[in-house]
C-alpha positions in Angstrom: 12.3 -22.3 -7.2 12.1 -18.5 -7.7 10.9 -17.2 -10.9 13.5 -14.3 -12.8 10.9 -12.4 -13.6 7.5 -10.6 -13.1 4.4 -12.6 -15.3 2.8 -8.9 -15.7 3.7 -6.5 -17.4 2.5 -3.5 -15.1 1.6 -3.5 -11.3 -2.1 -2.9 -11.5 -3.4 -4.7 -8.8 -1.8 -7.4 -6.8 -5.0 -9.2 -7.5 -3.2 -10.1 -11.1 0.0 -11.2 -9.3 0.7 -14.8 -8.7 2.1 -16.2 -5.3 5.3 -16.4 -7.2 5.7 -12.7 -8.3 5.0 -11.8 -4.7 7.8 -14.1 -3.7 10.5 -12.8 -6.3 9.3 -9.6 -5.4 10.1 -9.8 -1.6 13.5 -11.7 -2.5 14.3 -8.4 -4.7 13.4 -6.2 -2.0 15.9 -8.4 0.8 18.6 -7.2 -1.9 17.4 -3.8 -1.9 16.8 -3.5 1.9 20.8 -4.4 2.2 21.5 -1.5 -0.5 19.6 1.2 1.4 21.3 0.1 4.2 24.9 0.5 3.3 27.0 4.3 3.9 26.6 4.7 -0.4 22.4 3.8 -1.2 22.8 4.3 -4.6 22.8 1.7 -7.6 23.3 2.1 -11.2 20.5 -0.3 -12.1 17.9 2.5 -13.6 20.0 4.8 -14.9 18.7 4.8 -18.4 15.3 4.7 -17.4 13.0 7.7 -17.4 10.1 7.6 -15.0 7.1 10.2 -14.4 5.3 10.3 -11.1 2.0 11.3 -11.6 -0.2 12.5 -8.7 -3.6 13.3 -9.3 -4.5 13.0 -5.7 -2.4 14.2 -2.4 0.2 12.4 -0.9 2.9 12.5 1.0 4.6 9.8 2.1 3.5 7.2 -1.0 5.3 10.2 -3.4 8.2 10.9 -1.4 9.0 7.3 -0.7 8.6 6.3 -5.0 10.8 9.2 -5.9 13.5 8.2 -2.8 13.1 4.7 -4.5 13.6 5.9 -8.2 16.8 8.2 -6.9 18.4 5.4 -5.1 18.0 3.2 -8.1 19.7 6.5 -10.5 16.7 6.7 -12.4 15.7 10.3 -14.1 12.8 11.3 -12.1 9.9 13.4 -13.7 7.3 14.9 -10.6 3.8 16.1 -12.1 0.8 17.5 -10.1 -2.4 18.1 -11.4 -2.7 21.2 -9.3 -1.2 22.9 -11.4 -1.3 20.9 -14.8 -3.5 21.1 -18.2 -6.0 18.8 -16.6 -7.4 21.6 -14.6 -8.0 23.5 -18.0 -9.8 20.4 -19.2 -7.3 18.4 -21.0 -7.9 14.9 -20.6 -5.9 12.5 -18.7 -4.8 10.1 -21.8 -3.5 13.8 -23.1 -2.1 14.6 -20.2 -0.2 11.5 -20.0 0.6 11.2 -24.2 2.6 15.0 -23.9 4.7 13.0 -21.0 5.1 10.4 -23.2 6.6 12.0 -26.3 9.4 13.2 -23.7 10.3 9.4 -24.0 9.2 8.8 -20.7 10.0 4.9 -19.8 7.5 4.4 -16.7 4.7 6.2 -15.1 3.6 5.9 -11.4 0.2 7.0 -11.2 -2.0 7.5 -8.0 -5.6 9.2 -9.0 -9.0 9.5 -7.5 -11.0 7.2 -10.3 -10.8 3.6 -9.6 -9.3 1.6 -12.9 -7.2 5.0 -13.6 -4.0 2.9 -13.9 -6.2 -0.1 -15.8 -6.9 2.4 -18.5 -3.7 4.4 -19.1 -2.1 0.7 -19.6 -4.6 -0.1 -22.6 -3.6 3.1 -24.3 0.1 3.9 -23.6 3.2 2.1 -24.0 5.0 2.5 -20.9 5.0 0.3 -18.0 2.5 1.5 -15.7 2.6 1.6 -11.7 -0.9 2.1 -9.7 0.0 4.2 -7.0 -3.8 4.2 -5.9 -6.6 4.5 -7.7 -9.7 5.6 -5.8 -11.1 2.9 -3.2 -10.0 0.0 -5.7 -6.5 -0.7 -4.9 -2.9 0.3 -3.7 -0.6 -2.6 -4.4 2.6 -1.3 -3.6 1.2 -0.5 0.3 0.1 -4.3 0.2 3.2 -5.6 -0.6 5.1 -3.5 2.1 2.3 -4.3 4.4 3.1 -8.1 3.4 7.1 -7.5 3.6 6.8 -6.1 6.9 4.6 -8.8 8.6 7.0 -11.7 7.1 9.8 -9.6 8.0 9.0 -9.8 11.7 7.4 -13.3 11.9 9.5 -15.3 9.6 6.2 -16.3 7.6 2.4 -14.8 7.4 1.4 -18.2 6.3 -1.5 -19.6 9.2 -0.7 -15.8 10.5 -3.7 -14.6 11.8 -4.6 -10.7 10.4 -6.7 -8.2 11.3 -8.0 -5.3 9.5 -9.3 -2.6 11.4 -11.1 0.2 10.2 -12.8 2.5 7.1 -12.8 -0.6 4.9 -15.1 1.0 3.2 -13.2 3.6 1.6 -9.8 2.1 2.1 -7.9 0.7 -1.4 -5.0 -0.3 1.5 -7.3 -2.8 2.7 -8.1 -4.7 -0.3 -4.5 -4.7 -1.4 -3.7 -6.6 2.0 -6.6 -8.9 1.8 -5.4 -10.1 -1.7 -1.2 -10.3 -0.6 -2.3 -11.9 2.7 -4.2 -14.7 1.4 -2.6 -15.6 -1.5 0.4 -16.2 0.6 -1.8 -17.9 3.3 -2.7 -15.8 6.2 -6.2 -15.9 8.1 -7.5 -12.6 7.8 -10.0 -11.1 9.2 -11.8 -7.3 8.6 -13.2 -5.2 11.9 -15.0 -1.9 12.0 -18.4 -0.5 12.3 -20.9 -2.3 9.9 -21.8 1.0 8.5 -17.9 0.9 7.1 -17.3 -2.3 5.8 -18.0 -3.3 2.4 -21.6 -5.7 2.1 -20.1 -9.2 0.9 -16.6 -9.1 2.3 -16.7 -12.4 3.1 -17.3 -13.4 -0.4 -13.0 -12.3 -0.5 -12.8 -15.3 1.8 -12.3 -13.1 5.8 -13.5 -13.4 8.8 -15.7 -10.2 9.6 -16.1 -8.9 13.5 -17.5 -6.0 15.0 -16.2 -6.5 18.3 -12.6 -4.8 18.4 -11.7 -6.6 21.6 -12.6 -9.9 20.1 -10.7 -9.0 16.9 -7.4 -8.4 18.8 -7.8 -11.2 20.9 -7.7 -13.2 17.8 -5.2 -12.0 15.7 -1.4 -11.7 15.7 -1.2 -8.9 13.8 -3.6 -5.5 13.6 -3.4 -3.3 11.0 -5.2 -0.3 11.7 -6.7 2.0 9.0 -7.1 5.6 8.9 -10.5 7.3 8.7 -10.7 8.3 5.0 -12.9 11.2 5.9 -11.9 12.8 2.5 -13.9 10.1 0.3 -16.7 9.9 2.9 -19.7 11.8 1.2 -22.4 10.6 3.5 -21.9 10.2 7.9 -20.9 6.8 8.5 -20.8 7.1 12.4 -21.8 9.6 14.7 -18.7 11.4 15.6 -14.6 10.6 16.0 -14.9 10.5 20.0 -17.5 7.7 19.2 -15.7 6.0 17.0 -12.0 6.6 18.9 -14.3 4.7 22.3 -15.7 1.6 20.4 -12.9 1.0 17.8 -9.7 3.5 18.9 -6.8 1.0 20.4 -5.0 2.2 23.7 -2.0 0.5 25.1 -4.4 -0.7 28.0 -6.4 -2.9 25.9 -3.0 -4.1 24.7 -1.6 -5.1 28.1 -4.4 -6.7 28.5 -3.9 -9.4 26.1 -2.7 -13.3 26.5 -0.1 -12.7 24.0 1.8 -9.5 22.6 0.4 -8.7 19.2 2.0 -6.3 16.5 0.7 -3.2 16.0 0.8 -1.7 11.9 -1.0 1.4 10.6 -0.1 3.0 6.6 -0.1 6.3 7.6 -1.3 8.9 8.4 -1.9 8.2 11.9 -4.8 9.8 13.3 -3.7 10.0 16.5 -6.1 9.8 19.8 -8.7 8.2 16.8 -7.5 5.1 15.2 -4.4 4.8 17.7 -3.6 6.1 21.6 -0.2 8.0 21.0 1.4 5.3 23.4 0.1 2.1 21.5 2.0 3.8 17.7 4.9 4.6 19.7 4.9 1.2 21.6 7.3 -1.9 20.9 4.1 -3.3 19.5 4.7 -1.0 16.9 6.4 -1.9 13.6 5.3 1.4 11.3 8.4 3.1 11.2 9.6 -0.6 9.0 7.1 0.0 6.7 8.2 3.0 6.2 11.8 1.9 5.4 10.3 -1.0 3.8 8.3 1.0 1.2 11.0 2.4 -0.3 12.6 -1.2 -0.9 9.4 -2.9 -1.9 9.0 0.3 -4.7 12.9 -0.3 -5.6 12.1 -3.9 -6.1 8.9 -3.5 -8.7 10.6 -0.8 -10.4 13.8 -2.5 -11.2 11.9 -5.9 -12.4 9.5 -3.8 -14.1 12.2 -1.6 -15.9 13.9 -5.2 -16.5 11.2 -6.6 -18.6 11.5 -5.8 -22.1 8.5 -7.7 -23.1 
């Protein structure tokens, strides 16, 4: 039995959302999948709803694929970058966000570079609120497509064996996926140099291996992290050749497998690093569907956000 709607109010974190909002979310996105998929990919269902993109940090593909989302769905879009905003001239960010406001802005999609960002603005402001990534804390719409994508292509992720491979450290990608994963039942497990992985993961209830070779032998799925080198403020290995020979992933390590495992990775790919060109371009591969998927997972919050008058 599917609930009708979302128990929070805001997508924080998806560790506030129950196993049933992940579940009426991934129903909304099937819906949405089959709109984006038809010759017209546009619905009426936001069209009186006013939303504000807010990126504090850079991004590409997270920005591009929220507005595709909010277009598709007819919304009326407002795009803000700090770059260039009032923020750099020291106003402050609940300011910043108030002067949207009074432009009777419905919903703000916010990705910034302090973790609880999005926690705060939704104690101050009343306007549904959508954490677009906040620091190294969380980024719960790339869970959920993450998620989307796994069930998508094995039916279930429940008894699914996961692996994480990477920066955990630094990643906010990763903790999303740990939370989705396990509350719908995967096995997961975190891999990387110990110098990049949190102390106490396994407190979050995941396996932890150090051994990439072990890691894939194990799992069913990989998801492989970029290097964040852009919130690394100290050297956490000796050099990317080092860490491309101990924990890179070539399509021979692949082929050498039991079993033919799938291949994931957020974006952007480092390639020659993280992933051999051959291994991201593979049939292992399924990161051009999470791309496609990102855009109907971000439909799918939006419109039961934007449906939630409460």
């Amino acid at each position: 039995m599917y609930m009708s709607k979302l128990s929070q109010k805001n997508l924080l974190g998806i560790k506030y959302l129950s196993t049933d909002d992940i579940k009426l979310i991934f129903k909304t996105t099937d819906n949405f999948k089959e709109v984006i998929n038809r010759s017209i990919k546009k619905v009426p269902s936001l069209r009186d709803v006013t939303i504000a993109n807010l990126f504090f940090e850079n991004s590409t593909r997270t920005r591009l694929s929220f507005e595709l989302a909010q277009k598709r769905l007819s919304a009326d879009v407002i795009n803000f970058s700090s770059n260039n905003s009032a923020t750099k001239k020291g106003e402050t960010l609940l300011d910043t966000v108030k002067n949207i406001l009074a432009m009777k802005v419905d919903m703000i999609v916010i990705r910034h570079e302090s973790v609880g960002a999005a926690h705060f603005l939704s104690k101050h402001v009343n306007a549904k609120i959508i954490n677009a990534g906040d620091g190294t804390h969380e980024h719960p719409t790339q869970g959920l497509l993450d998620t989307y994508s796994i069930c998508e292509k094995l039916k279930t992720v429940e008894r699914k064996k996961i692996v994480i491979v990477g920066d955990i450290l630094h990643s906010r990608v990763a903790l999303s996926n740990i939370f989705a994963l396990k509350k719908l039942g995967a096995e997961v497990m975190v891999c990387g140099p110990p110098t990049l992985l949190p102390k106490h993961i396994d407190k979050l209830g995941v396996k932890v291996e150090w051994n990439i070779q072990k890691a894939l032998e194990w799992c069913d799925v990989a998801n492989v992290l970029r290097i964040q080198h852009e919130r690394q403020h100290l050297k956490f290995f000796p050099s990317l050749r080092e860490y491309s020979l101990y924990y890179g992933i070539t399509k021979k390590m692949l082929d050498n497998l039991k079993k033919k495992i799938i291949i994931m990775h957020p974006g952007p790919i480092n390639r020659g690093i993280e992933l051999s060109s051959d291994v991201a371009d593979s049939s292992h591969s399924i990161i051009l569907n999470q791309v496609e998927n990102g855009v109907a997972i971000r439909m799918a919050v939006m419109y039961l956000l934007a449906g939630d008058s409460n």
